[in-house]
Every structure is written in C-alpha cells, then in structure tokens.
mmCIF file of the N, C-alpha and C atoms, coordinates in Angstrom:
data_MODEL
# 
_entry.id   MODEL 
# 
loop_
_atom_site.group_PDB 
_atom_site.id 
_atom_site.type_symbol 
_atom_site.label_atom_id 
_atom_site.label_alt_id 
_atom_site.label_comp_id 
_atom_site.label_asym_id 
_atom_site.label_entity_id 
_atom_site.label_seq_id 
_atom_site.pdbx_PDB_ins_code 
_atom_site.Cartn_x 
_atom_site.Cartn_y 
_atom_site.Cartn_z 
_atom_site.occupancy 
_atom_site.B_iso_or_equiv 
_atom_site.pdbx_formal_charge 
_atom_site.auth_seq_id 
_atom_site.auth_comp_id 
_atom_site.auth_asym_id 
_atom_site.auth_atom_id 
_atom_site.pdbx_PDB_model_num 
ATOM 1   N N  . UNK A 1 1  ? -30.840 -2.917  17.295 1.00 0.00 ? 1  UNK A N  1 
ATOM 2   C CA . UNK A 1 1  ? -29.778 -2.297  18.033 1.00 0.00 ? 1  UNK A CA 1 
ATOM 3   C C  . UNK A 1 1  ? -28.762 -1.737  17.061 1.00 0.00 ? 1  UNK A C  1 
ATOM 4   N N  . UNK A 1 2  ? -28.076 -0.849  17.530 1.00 0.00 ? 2  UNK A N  1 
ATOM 5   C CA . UNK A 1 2  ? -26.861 -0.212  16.470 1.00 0.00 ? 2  UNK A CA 1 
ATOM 6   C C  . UNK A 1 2  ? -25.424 -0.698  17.014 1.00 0.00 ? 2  UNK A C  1 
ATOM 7   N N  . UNK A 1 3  ? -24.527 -1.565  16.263 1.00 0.00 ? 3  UNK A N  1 
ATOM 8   C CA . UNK A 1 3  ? -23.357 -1.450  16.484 1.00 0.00 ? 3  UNK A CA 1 
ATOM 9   C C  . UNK A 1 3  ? -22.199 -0.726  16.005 1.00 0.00 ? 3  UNK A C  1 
ATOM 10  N N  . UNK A 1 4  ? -21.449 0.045   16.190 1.00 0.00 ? 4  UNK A N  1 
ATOM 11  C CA . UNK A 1 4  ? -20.951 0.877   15.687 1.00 0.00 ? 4  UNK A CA 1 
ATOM 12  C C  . UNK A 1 4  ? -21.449 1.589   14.425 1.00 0.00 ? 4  UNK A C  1 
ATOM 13  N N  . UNK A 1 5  ? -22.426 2.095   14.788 1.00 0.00 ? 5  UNK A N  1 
ATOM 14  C CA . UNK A 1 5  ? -23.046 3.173   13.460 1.00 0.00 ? 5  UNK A CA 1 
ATOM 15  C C  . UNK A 1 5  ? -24.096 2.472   12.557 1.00 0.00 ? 5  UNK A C  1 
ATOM 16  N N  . UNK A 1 6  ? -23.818 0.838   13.083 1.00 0.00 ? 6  UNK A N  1 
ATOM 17  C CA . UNK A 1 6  ? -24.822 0.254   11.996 1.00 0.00 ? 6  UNK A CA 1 
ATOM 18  C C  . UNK A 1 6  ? -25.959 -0.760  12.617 1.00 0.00 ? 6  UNK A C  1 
ATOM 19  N N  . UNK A 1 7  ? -27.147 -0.883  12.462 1.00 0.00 ? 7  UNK A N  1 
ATOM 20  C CA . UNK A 1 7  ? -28.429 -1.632  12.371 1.00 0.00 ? 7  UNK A CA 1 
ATOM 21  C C  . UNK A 1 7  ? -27.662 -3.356  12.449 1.00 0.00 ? 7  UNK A C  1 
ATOM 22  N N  . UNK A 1 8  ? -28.397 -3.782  13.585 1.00 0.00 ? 8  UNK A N  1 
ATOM 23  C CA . UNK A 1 8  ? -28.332 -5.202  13.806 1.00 0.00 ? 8  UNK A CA 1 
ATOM 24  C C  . UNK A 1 8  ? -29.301 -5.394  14.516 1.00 0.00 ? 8  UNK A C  1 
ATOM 25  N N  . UNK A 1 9  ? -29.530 -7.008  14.081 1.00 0.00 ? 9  UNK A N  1 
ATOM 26  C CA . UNK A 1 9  ? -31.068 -7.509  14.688 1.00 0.00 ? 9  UNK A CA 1 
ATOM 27  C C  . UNK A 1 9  ? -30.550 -8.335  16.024 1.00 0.00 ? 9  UNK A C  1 
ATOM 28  N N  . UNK A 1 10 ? -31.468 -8.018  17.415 1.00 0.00 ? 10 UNK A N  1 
ATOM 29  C CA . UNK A 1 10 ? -30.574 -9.006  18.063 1.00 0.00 ? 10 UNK A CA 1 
ATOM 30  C C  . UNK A 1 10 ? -32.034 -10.194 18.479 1.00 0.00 ? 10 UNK A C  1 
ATOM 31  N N  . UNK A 1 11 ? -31.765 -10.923 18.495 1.00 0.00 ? 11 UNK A N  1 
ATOM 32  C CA . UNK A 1 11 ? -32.775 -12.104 18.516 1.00 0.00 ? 11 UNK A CA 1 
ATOM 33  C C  . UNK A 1 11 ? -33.431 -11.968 20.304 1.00 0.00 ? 11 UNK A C  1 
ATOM 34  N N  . UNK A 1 12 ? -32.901 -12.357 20.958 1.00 0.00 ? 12 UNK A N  1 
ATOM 35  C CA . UNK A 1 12 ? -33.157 -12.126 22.441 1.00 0.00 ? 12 UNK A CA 1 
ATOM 36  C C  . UNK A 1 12 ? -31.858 -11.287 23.544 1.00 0.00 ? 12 UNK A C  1 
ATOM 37  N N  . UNK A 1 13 ? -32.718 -10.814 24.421 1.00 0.00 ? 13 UNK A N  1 
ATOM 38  C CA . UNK A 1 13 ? -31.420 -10.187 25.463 1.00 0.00 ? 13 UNK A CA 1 
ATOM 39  C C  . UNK A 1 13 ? -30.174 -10.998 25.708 1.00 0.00 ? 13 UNK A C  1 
ATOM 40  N N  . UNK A 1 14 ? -29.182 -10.745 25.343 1.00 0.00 ? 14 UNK A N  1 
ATOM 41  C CA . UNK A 1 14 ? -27.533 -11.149 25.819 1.00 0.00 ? 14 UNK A CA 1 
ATOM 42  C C  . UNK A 1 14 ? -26.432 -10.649 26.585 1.00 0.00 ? 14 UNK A C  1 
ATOM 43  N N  . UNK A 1 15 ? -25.971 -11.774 27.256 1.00 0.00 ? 15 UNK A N  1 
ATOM 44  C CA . UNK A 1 15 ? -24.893 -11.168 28.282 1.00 0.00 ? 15 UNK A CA 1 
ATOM 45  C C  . UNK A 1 15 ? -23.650 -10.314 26.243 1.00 0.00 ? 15 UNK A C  1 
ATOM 46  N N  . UNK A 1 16 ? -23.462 -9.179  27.523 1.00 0.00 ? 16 UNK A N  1 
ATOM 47  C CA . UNK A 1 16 ? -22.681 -8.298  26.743 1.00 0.00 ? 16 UNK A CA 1 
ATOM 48  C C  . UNK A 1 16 ? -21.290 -9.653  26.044 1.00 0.00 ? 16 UNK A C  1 
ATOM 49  N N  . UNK A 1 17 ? -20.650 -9.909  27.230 1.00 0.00 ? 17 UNK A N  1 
ATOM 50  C CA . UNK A 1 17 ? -19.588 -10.769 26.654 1.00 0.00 ? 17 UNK A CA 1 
ATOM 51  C C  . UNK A 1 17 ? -20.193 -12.004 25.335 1.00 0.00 ? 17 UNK A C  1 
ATOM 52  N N  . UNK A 1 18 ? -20.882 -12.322 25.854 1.00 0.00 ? 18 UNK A N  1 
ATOM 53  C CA . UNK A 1 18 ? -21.687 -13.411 24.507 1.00 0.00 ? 18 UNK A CA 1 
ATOM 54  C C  . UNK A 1 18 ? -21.777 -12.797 23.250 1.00 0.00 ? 18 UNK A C  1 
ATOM 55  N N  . UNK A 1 19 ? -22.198 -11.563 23.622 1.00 0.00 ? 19 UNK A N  1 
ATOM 56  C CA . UNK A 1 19 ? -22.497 -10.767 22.056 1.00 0.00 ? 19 UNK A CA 1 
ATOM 57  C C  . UNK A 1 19 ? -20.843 -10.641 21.322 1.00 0.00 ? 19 UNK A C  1 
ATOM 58  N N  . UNK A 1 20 ? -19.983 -9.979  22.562 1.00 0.00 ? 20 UNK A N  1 
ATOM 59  C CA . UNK A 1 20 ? -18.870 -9.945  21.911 1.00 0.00 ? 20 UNK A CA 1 
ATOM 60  C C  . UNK A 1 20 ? -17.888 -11.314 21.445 1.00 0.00 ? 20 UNK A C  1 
ATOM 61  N N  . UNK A 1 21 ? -18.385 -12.365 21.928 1.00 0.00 ? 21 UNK A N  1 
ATOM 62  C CA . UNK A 1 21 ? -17.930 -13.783 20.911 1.00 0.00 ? 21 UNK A CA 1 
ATOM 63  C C  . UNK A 1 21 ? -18.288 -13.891 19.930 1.00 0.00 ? 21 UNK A C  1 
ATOM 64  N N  . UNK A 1 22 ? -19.469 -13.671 19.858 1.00 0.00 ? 22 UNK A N  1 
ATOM 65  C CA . UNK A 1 22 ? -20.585 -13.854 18.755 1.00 0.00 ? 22 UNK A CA 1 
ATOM 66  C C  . UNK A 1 22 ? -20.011 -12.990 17.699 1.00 0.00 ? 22 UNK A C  1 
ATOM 67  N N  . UNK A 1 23 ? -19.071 -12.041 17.456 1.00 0.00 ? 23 UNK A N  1 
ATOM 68  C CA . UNK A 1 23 ? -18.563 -11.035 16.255 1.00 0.00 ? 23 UNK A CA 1 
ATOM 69  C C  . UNK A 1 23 ? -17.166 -11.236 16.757 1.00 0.00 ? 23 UNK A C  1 
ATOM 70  N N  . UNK A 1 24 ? -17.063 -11.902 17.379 1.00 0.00 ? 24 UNK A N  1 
ATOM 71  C CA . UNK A 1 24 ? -15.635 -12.343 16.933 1.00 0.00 ? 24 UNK A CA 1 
ATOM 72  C C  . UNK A 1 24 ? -14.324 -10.992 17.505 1.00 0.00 ? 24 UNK A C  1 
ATOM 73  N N  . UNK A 1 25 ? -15.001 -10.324 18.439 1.00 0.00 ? 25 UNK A N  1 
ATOM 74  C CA . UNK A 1 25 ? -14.146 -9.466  19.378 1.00 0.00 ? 25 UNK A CA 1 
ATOM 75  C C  . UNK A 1 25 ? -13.471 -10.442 21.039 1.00 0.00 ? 25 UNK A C  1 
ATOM 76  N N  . UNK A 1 26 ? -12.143 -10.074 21.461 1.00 0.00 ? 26 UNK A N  1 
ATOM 77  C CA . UNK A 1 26 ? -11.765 -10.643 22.558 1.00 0.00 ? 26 UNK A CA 1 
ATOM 78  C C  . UNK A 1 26 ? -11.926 -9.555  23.655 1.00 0.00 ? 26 UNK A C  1 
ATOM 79  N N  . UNK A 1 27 ? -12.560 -10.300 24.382 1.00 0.00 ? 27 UNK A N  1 
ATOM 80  C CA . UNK A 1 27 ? -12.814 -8.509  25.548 1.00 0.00 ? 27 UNK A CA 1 
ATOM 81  C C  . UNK A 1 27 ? -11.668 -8.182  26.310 1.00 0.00 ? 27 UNK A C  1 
ATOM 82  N N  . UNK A 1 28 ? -10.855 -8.847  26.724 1.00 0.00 ? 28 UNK A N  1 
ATOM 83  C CA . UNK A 1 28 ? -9.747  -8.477  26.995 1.00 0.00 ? 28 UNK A CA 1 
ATOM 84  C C  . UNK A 1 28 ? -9.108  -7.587  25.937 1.00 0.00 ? 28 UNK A C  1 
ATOM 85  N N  . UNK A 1 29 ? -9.441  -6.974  24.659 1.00 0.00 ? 29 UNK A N  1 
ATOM 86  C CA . UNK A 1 29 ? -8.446  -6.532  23.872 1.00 0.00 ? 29 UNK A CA 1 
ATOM 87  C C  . UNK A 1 29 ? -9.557  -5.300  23.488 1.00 0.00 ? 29 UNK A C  1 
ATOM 88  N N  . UNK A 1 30 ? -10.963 -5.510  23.987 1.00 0.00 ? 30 UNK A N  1 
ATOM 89  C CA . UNK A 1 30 ? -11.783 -3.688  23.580 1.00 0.00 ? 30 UNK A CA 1 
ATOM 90  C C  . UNK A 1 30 ? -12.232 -3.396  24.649 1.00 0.00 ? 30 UNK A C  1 
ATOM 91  N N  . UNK A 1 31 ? -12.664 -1.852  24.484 1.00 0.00 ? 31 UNK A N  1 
ATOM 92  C CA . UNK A 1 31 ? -13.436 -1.126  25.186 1.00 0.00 ? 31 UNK A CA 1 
ATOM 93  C C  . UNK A 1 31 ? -14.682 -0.835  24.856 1.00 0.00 ? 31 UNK A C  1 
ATOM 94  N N  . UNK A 1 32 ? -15.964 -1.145  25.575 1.00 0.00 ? 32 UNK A N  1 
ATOM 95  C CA . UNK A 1 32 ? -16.936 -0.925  24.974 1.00 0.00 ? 32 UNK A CA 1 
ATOM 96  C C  . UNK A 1 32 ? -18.183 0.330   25.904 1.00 0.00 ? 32 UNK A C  1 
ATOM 97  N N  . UNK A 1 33 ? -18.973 1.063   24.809 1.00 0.00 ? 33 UNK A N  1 
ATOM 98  C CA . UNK A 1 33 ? -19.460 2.217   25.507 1.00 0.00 ? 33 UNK A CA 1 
ATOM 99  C C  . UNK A 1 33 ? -20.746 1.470   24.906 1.00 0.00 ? 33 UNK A C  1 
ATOM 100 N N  . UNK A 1 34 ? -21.554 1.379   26.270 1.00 0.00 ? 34 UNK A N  1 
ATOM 101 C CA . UNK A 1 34 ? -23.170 1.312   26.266 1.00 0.00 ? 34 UNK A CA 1 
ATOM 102 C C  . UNK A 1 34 ? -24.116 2.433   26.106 1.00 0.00 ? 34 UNK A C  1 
ATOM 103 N N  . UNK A 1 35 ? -24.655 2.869   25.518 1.00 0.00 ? 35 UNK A N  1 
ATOM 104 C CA . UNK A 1 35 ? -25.767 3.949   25.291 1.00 0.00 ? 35 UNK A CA 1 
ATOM 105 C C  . UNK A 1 35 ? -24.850 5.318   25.986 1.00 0.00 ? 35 UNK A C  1 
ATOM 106 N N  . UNK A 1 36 ? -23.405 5.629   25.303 1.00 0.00 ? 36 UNK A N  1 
ATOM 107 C CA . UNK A 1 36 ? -23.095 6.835   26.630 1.00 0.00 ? 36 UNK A CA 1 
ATOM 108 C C  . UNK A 1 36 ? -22.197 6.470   27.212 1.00 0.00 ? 36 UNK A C  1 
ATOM 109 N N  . UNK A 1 37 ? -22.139 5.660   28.349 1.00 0.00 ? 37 UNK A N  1 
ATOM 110 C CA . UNK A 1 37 ? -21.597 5.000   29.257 1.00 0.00 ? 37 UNK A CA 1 
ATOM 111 C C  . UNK A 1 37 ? -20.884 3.796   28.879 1.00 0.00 ? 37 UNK A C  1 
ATOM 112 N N  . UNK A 1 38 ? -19.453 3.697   29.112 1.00 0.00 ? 38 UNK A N  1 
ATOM 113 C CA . UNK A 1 38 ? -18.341 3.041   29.402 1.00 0.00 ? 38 UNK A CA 1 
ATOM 114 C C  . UNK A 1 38 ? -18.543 1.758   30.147 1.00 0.00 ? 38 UNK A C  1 
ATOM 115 N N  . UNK A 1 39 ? -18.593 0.483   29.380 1.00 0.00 ? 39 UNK A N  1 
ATOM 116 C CA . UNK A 1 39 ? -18.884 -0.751  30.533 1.00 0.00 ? 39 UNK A CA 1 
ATOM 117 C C  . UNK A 1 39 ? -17.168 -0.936  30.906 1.00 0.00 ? 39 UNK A C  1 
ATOM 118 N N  . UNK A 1 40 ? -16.855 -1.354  32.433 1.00 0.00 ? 40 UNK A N  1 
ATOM 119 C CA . UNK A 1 40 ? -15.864 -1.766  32.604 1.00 0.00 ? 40 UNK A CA 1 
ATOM 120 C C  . UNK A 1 40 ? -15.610 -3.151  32.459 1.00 0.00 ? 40 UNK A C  1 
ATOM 121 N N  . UNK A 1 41 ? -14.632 -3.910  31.941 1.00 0.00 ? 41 UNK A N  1 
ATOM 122 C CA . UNK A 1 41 ? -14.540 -5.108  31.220 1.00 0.00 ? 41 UNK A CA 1 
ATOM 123 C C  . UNK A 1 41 ? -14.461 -6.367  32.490 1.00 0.00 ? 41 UNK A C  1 
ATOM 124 N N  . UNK A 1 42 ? -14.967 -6.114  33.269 1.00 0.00 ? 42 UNK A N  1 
ATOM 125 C CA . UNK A 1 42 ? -15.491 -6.779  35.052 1.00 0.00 ? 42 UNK A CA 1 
ATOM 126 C C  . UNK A 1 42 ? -16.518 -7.098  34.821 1.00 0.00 ? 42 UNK A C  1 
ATOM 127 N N  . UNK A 1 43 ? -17.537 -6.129  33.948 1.00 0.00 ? 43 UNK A N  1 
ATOM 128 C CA . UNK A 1 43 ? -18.968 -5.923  33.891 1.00 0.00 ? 43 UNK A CA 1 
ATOM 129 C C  . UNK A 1 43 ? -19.527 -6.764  33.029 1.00 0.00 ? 43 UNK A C  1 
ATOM 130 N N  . UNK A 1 44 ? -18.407 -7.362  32.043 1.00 0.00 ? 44 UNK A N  1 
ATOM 131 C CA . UNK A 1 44 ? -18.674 -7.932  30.068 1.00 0.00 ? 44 UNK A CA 1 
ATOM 132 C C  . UNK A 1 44 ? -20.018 -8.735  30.481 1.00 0.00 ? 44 UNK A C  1 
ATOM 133 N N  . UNK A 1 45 ? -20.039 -9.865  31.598 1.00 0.00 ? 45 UNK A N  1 
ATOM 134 C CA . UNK A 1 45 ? -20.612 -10.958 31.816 1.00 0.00 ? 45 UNK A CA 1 
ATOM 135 C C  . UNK A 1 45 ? -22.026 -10.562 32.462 1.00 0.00 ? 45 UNK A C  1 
ATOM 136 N N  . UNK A 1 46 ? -22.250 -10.014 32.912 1.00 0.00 ? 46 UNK A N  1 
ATOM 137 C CA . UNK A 1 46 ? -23.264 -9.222  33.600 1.00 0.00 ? 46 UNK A CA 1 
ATOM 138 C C  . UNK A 1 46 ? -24.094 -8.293  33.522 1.00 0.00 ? 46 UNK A C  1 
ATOM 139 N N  . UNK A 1 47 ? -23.708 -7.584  32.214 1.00 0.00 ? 47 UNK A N  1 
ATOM 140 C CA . UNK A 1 47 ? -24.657 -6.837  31.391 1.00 0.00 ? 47 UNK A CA 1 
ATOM 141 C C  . UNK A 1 47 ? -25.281 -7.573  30.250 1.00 0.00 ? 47 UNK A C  1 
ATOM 142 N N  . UNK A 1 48 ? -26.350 -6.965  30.421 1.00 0.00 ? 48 UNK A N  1 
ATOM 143 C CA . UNK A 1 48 ? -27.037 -7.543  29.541 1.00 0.00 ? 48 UNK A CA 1 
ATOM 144 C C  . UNK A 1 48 ? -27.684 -6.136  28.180 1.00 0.00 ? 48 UNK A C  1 
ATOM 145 N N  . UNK A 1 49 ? -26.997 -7.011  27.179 1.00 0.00 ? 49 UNK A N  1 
ATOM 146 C CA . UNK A 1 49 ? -27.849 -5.837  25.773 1.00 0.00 ? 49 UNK A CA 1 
ATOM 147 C C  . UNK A 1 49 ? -29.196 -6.545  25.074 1.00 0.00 ? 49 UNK A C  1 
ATOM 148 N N  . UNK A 1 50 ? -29.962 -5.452  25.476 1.00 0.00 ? 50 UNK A N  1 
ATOM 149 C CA . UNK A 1 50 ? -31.190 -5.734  24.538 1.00 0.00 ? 50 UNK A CA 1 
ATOM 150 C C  . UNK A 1 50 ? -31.330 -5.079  22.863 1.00 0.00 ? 50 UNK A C  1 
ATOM 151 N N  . UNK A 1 51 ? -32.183 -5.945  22.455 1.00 0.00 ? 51 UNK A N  1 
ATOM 152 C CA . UNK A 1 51 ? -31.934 -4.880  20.767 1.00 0.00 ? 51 UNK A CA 1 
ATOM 153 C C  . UNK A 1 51 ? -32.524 -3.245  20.713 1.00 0.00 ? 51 UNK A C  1 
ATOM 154 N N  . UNK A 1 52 ? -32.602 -2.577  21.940 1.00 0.00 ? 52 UNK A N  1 
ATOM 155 C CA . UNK A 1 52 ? -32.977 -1.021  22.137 1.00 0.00 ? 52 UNK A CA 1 
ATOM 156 C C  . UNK A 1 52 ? -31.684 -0.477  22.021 1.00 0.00 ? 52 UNK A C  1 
ATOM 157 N N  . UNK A 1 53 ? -30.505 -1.217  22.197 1.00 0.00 ? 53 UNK A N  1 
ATOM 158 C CA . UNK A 1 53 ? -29.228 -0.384  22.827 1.00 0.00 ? 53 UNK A CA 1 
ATOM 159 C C  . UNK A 1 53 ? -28.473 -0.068  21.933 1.00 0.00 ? 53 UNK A C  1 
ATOM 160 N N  . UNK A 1 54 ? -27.505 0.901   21.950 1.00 0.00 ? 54 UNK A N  1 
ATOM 161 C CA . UNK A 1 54 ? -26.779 1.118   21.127 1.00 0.00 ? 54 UNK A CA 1 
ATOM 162 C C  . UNK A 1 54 ? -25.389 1.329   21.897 1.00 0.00 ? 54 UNK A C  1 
ATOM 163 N N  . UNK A 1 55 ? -24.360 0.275   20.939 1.00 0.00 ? 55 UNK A N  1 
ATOM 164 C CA . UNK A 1 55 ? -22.671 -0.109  21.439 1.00 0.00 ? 55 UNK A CA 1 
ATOM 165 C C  . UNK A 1 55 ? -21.625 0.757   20.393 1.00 0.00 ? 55 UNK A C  1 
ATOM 166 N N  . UNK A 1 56 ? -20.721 1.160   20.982 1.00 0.00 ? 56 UNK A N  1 
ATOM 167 C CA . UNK A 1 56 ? -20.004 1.228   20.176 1.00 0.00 ? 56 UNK A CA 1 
ATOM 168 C C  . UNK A 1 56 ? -18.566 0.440   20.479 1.00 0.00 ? 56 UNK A C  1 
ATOM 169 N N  . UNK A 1 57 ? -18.026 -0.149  19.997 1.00 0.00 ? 57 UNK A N  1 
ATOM 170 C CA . UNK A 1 57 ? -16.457 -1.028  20.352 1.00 0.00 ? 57 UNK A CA 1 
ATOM 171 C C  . UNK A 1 57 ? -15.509 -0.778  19.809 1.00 0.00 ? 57 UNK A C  1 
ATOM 172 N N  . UNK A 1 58 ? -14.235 -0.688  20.798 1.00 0.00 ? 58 UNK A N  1 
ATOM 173 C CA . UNK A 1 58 ? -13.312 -0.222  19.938 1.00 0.00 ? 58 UNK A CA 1 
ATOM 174 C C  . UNK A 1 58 ? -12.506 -1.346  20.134 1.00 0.00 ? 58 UNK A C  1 
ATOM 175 N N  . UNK A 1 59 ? -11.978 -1.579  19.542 1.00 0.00 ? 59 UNK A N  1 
ATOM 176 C CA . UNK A 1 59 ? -10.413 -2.758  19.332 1.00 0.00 ? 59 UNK A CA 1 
ATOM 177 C C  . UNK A 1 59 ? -8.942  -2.052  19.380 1.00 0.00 ? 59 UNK A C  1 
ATOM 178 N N  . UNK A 1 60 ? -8.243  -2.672  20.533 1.00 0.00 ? 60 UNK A N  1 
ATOM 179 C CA . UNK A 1 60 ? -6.705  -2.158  20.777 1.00 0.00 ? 60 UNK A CA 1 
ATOM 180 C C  . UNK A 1 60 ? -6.298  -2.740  19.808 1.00 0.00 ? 60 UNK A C  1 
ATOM 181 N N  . UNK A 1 61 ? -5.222  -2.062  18.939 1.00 0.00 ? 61 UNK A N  1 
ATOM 182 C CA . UNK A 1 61 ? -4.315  -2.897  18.250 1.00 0.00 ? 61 UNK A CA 1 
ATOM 183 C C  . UNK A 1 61 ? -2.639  -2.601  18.616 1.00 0.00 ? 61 UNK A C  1 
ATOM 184 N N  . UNK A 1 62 ? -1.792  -3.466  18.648 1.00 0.00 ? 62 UNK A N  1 
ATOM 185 C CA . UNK A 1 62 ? -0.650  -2.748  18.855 1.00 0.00 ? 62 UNK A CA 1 
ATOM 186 C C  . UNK A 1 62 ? -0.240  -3.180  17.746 1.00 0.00 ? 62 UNK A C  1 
ATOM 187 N N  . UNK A 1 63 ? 1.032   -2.576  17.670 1.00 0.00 ? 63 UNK A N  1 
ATOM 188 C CA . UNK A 1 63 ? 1.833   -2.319  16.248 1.00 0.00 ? 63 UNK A CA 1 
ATOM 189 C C  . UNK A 1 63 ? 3.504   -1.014  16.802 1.00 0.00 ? 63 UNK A C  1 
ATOM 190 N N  . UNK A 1 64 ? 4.286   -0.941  15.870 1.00 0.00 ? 64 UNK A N  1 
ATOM 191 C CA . UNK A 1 64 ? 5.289   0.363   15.911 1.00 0.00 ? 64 UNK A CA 1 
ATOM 192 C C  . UNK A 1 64 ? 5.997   0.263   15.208 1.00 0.00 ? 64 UNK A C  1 
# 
C-alpha cells in the first residue's frame, strides 16, 4: 500500500482507525483521502484498508 507517497507493507486488512494508531496519527486531528475519495472521520472505524490502497493523511496543526 502507499502512504503518503511512500511503499508500506500492510500485514492483513485493517479498520482505517487502527492503522491510524498504529503511526501514531489522532483522527480527530486528520483528514484522510482513500484511493481519491475523502473518508469522513464517522467512517475511521468502519473502513477497512487493504495493502492495494493508497492513503494520503494530512495532520491539522494549529499555531499563530
């Protein structure tokens, strides 16, 4: 699977939110686009990524 631009192995299918513990992202704080398509963060638990897919994540940061 590709995460942001880069090659990762994923061992078996995972709920989306699992993956995003697993690297140490809080889903409350990204947005993530599935192959294209925009998961809404309702969805984190219920999608499932296989290692075909490709994510890209972005992380809010605030700051000023």
């Amino acid at each position: 699977m590709h995460i942001n631009g880069e090659e990762k192995d994923l061992a078996s299918p995972t709920a989306l939110s699992e993956l995003l513990t697993q690297l140490d992202y809080r889903a409350a704080f990204v947005a993530v686009e599935l192959n294209g398509t925009i998961v809404k963060q309702a969805d984190f638990g219920s999608t499932t990524i296989t290692d075909a897919d490709k994510l890209e994540i972005v992380s809010f940061v605030g700051g000023g």
